[in-house]
N, C-alpha and C positions, 0 to 999 in steps of 0.2 A: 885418707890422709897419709904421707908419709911416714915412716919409723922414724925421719931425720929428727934428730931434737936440735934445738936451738942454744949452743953453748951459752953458758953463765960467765964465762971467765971473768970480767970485773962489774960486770952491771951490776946495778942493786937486784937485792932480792923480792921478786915479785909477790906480792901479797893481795887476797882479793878477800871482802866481804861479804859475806852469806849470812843467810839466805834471801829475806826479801826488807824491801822498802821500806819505812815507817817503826823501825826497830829504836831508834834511838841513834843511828847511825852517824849523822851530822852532830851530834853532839861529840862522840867519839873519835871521827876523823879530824876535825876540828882543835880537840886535844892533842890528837899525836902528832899535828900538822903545828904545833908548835916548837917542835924540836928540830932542829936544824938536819939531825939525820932520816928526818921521813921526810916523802912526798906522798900528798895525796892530792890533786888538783880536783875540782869537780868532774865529778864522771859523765860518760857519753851516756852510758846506759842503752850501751848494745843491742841490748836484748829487743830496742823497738825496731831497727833496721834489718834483725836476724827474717822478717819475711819476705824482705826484697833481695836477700842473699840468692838465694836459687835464679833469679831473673839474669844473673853477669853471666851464665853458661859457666863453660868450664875456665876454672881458673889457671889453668895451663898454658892459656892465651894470655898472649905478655899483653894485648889491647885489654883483655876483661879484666884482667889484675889491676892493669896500670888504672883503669875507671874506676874498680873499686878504691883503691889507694886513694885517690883522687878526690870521692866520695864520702869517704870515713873522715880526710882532711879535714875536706866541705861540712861534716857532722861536727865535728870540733869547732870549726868557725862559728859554726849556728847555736853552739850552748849559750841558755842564758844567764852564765857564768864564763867569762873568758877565763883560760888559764894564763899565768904571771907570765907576762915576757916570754910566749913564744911564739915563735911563727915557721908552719912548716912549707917544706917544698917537697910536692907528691910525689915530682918526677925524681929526686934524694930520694926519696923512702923508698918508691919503686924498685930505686935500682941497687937498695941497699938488701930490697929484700927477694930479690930478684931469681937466686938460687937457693934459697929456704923454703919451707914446705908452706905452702899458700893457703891464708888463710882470714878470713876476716878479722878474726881472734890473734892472731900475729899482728896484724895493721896496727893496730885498736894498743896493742902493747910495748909496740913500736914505740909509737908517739909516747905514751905511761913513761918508757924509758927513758927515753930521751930526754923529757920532762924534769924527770928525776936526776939524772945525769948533768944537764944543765943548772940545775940548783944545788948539786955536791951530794945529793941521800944517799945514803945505805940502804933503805927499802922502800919501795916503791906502792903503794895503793888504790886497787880502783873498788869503789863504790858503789860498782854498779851491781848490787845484792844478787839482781834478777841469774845473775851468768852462773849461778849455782848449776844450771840444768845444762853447763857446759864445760864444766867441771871437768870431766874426761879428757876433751880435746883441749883443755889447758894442760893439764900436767904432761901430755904427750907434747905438747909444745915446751913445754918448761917443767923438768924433770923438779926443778926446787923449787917451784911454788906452796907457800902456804896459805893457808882458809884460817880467815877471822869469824867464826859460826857465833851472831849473836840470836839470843833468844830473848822475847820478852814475852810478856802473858799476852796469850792470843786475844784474849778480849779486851785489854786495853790496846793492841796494837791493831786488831780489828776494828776496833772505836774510831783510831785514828787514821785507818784506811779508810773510814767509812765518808772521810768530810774532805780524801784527796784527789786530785781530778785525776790524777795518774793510776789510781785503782775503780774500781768498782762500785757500784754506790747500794750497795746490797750485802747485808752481814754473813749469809748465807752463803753467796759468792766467795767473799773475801775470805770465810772463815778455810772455805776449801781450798783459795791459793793459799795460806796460811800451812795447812796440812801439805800441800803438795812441796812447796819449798820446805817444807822441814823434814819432810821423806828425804828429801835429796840431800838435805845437809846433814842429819843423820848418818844415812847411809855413807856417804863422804866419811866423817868420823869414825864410821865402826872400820871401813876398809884402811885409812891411814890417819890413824890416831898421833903417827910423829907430827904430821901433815895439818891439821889441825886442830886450832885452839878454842873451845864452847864457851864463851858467857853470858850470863844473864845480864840485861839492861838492867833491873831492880837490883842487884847486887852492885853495881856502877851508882846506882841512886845513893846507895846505901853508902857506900869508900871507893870514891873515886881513884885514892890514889890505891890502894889494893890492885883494883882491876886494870887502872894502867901501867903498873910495874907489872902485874902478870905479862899483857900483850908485847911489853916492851921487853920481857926477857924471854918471850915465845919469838921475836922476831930478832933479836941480838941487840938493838940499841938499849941506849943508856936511860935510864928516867928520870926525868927533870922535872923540879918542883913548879918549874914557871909553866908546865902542864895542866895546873889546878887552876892556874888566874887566868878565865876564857874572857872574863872583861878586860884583856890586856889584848887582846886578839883580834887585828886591823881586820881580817878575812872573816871572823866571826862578827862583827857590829857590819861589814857591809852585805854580807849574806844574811842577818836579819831584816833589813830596809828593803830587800827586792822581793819577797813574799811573804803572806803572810801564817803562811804552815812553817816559816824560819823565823817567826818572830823572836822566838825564847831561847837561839842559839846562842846570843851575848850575855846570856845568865848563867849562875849554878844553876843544875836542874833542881827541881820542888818534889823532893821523895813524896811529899802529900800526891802528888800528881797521880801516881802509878793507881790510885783506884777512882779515877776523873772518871774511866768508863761505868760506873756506875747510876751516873746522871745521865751519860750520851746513850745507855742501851734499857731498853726494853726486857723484862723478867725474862720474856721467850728468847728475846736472840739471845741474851746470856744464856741459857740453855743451849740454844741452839749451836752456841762456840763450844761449848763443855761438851755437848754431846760428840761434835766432830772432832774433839783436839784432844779428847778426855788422856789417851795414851801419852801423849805428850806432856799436857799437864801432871800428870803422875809421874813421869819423869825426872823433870825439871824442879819440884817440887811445886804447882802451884793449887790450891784448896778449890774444890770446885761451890759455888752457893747453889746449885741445884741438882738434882738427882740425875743428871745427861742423858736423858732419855728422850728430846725431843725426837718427834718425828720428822723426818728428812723429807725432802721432796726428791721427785724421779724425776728423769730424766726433758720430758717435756714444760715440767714444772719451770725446773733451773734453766732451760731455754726461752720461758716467761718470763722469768726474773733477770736474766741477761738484756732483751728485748729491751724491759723498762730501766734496766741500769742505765741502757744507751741514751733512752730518752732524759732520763735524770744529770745524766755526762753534757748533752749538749745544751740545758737549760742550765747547767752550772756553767759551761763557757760562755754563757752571754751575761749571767751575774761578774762574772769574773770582768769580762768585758766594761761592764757598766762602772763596777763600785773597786776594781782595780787597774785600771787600763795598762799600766804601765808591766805590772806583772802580766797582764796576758799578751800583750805586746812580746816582752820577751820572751813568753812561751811557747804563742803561735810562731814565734820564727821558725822553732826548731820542729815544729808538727808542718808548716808548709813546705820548710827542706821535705822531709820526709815526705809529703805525697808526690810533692814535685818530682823527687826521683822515681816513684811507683809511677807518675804518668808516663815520666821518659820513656823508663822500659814498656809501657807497653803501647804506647806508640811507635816506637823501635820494633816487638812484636807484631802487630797491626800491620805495619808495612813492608814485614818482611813476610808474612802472610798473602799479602796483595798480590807482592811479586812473584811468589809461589803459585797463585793461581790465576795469574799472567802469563807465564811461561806453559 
């Protein structure tokens, strides 16, 4: 990647949420998306198209750039959340970004700006937690970027991975993305600490407005009381109605809630998160109920348990199918974008292979 950085001169300041999914997230973006100087639109969530990144070749080719551009657009069409009032033109972005250092993660922030720009914000947010493990090639792109590092107790955030189709359907699994995104957001904080800002979700449970005057004076706007009233919030009662892991976004959260994983988990997998996250836990402050000593599985083990997540993954897409249609509807949109382009490239592959050994 280039050294070039990407001047800030009047854009809003870009802000991204770390580290993973299911933290309490939507509730928080939700809030700060009340005040006229944030944008956060629903996020693309990068991180799913980052394996078809490698397939454009090199992006020094205006053709591979401009498809990618193009492509990311096409990812933004296919959210099943449109963002307010916008509509892009690939071949504008293209050639806006045309002599900047190229980048999927540029494209992708592009648009965030733009976004932001066209609704008047001072800071700009994406929510797409996962890009923590991209961390790097952001801040080389955007020397001011700052990190929203939320943490919640791994085992009720575990709990809550455990019932979302978008993770894994195995405690063990999840507890270890769990650990891996918190290495990386950690580490993130210990190297620039000006850079970002750590809370706890249960500390948000506890004083809402605490924790949104913190964020809001770690990002420079102002904090506004009409923050607190999410039942006033057009975008939060229709992001409830299209799923139903967003049901409870048009409420105050229920502090009772924070120990719900106690009925969804089993003695051992409670164990089992204590044992892998125990470091973190002592951190963060959270009390472990069992002595964290389960025993871990190796390596072919957790390649059993991936196996059957997958099988568990595809029998929750056809419950989803059955007794949601509508939410799977919007969801498969944006999973058949995504293969759809995986096919492209490699039938584009495929036949450039052919003619290779043709010639």
């Amino acid at each position: 990647m280039s050294n070039t950085t990407v001047s800030a001169h009047t854009r809003p300041l870009p802000l991204l949420m770390v580290p993973l999914r299911r933290c309490g997230s939507h509730a928080l973006r939700l809030r700060l998306n009340t005040n006229p100087q944030f944008h956060s639109p629903y996020p693309l969530h990068i991180v799913d198209f980052m394996p078809l990144v490698p397939l454009y070749g090199d992006l020094r080719d205006d053709d591979a750039y401009l498809q990618l551009v193009k492509d990311v657009v096409g990812l933004q069409a296919a959210s099943m959340v449109k963002w307010p009032d916008m509509m892009f033109d690939a071949h504008e972005i293209f050639e806006g970004l045309r002599n900047q250092p190229r980048s999927v993660h540029r494209i992708v922030w592009e648009l965030l700006l733009r976004s932001g720009e066209h609704h008047g914000a001072s800071v700009v947010m994406d929510k797409s937690l996962d890009s923590i493990h991209y961390a790097h090639d952001l801040m080389e792109l955007f020397p001011e970027m700052r990190f929203l590092n939320v943490v919640r107790d791994p085992r009720a955030q575990v709990a809550s991975m455990n019932r979302a189709i978008i993770h894994e359907f195995d405690t063990t699994l999840n507890a270890l993305a769990w650990v891996k995104a918190h290495d990386a957001g950690h580490a993130l904080a210990k190297r620039h600490p000006e850079r970002v800002l750590t809370i706890r979700y249960e500390d948000f449970l506890s004083d809402q407005e605490a924790i949104l005057r913190r964020v809001c004076q770690f990002i420079g706007i102002e904090f506004l009381p009409a923050m607190l009233d999410i039942g006033a919030s057009q975008e939060a009662k229709e992001l409830s109605s299209m799923s139903a892991l967003w049901e409870s976004n048009c409420f105050a959260p229920i502090a009772a809630n924070k120990d719900k994983f106690k009925s969804q988990l089993q003695p051992q997998e409670i164990e089992t998160i204590e044992t892998l996250t125990l470091d973190y836990m002592q951190l963060y402050g959270y009390q472990c109920m069992t002595d964290a000593k389960a025993s871990l599985p190796q390596a072919a083990a957790i390649e059993e348990l991936r196996a059957n997540s997958g099988r568990l993954r595809a029998a929750a897409w056809e419950q989803l199918r059955v007794s949601a249609p509508s939410d799977y509807a919007a969801r498969r949109v944006r999973a058949d974008y995504l293969e759809q382009l995986r096919q492209r490239h490699l039938s584009t592959l495929d036949a450039q292979a052919n003619l290779q050994t043709a010639c």
